[in-house]
C-alpha positions as a Markdown table, in Angstrom:
| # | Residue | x | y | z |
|---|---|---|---|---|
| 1 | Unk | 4.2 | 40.4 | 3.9 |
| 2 | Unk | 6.9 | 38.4 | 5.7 |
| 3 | Unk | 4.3 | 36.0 | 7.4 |
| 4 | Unk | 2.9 | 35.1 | 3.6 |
| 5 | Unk | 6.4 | 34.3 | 1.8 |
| 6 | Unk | 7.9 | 32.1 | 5.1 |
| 7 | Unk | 4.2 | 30.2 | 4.8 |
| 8 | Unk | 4.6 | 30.0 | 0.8 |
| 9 | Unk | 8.0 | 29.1 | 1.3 |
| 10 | Unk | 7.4 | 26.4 | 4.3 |
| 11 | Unk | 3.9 | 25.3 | 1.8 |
| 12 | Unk | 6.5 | 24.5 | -0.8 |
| 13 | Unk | 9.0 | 22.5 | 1.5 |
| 14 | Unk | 5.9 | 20.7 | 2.4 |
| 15 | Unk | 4.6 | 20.0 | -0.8 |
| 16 | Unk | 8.9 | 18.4 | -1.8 |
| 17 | Unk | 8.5 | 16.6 | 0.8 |
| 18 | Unk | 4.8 | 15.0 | 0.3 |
| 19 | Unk | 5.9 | 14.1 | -3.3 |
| 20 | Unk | 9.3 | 12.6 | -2.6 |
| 21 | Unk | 8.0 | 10.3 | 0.0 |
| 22 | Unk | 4.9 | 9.2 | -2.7 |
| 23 | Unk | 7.8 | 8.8 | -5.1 |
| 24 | Unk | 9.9 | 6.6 | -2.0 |
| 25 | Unk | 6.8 | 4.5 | -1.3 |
| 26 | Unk | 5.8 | 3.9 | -5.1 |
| 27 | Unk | 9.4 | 2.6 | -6.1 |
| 28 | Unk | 10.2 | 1.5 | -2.7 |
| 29 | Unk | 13.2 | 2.1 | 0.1 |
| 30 | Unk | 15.3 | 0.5 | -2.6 |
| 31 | Unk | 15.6 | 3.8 | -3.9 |
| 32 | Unk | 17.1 | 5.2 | -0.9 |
| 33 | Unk | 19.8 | 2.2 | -1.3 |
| 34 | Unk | 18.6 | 0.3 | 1.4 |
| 35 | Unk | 20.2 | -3.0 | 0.9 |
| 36 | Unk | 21.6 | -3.9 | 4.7 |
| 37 | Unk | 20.6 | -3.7 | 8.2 |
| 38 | Unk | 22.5 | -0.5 | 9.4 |
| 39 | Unk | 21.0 | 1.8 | 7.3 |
| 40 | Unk | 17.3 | 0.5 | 7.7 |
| 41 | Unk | 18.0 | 0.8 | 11.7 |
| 42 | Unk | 19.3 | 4.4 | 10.7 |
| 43 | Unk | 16.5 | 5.5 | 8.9 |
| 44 | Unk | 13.8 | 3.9 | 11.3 |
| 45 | Unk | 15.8 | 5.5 | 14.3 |
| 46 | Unk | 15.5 | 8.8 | 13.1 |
| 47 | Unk | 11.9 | 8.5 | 11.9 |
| 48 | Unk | 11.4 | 7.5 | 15.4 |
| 49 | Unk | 13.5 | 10.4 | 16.7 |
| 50 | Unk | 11.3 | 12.6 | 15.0 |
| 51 | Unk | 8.2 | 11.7 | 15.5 |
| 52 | Unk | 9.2 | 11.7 | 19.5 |
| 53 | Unk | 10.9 | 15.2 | 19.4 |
| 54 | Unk | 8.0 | 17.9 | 18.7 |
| 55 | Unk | 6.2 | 16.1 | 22.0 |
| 56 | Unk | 9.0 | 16.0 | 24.2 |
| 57 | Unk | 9.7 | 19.6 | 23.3 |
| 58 | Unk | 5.8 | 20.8 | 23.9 |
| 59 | Unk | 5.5 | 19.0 | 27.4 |
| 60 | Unk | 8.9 | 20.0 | 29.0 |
| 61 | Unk | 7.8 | 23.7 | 28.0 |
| 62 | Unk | 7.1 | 26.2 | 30.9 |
């Protein structure tokens, strides 16, 4: 019972998430108020961030 409301719940997160980011690339990173060069080096640092962490992670694992 646990197992099938953290997968609805995690299904749900995923599903936010799909739709904002349709949402951010229909109106563009202007709605994230984008306008200067710090916060676009912000945002693609941490997409970058992320994307390299869950590797990392996996290979270092005993």
């Amino acid at each position: 019972m646990g197992k099938k409301i953290s997968l609805a719940v995690f299904g749900l997160l995923m599903a936010a998430g799909v739709a904002v980011w349709g949402l951010q690339i229909r109106e563009g990173l202007v709605l994230t108020d984008m306008h200067n060069g710090y916060s676009w080096g912000l945002y693609i640092s941490a997409l970058a961030f992320l994307w390299a962490m869950p590797p990392a992670v996996w290979w270092s694992a005993p």
